[in-house]
C-alpha positions as CSV (number, residue, x, y, z in Angstrom):
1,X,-6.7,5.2,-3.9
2,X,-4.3,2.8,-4.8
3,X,-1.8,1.2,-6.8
4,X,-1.8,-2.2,-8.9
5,X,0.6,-4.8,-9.4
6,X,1.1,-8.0,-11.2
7,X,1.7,-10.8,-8.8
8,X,5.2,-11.2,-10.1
9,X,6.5,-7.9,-9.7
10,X,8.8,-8.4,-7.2
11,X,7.8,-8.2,-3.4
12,X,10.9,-5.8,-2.3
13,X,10.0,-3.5,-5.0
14,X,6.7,-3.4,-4.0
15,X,7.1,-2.8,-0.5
16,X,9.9,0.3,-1.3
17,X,7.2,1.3,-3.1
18,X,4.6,1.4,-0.6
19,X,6.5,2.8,1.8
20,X,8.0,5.8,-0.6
21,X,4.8,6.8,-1.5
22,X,4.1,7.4,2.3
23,X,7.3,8.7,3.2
24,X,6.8,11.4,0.6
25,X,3.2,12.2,0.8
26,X,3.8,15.8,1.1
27,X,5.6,16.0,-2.5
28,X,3.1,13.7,-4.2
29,X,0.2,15.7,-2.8
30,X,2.0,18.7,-4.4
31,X,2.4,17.4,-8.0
32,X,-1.1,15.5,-7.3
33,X,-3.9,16.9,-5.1
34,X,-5.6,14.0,-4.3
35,X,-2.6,12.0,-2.7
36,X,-3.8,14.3,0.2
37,X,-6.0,11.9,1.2
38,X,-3.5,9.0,1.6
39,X,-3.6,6.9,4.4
40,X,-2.2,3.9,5.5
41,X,-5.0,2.8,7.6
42,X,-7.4,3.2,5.0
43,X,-6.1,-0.6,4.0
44,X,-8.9,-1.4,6.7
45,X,-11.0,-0.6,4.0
46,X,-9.8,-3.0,1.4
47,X,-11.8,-5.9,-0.4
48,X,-9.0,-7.0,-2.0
49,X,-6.1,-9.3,-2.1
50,X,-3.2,-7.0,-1.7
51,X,0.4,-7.9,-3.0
52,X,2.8,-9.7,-1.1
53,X,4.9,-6.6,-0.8
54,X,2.5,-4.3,-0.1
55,X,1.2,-6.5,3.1
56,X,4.6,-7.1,4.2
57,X,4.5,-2.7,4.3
58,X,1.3,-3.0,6.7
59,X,2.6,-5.8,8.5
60,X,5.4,-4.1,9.5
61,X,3.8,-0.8,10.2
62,X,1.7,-2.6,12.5
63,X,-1.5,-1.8,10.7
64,X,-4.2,-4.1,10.3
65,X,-5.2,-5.5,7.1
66,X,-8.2,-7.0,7.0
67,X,-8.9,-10.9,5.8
68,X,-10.3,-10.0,2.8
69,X,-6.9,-7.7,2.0
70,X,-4.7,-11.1,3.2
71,X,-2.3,-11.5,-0.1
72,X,-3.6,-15.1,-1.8
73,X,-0.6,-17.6,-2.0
């Protein structure tokens, strides 16, 4: 599961948005079953370039993002 965002959405906004969608998992899930599954470390899992924002989320967390997930400049 996740989200998409044009490379020019800014990266703040994406970040608060990563992280909101964590910090209220619970609700989410409530409103929509499968957010149940939501995990941060499922980014381990990603093939793709993620936004600025959202890496600067992982990075933070202290969760590894693979190379392949590594935002492209």
């Amino acid at each position: 599961m996740f989200l998409v965002a044009h490379k020019d959405v800014p990266a703040d906004l994406v970040f608060e948005l990563v992280q909101a969608t964590f910090q209220h998992k619970k609700e989410l899930s409530a409103a929509y079953k499968s957010y149940i599954v939501l995990d941060p470390q499922n980014v381990k899992n990603m093939g793709i370039p993620l936004h600025k924002g959202a890496y600067e989320y992982y990075r933070k967390a202290g969760i590894p993002v693979p190379p392949a997930a590594k935002p492209i400049d």
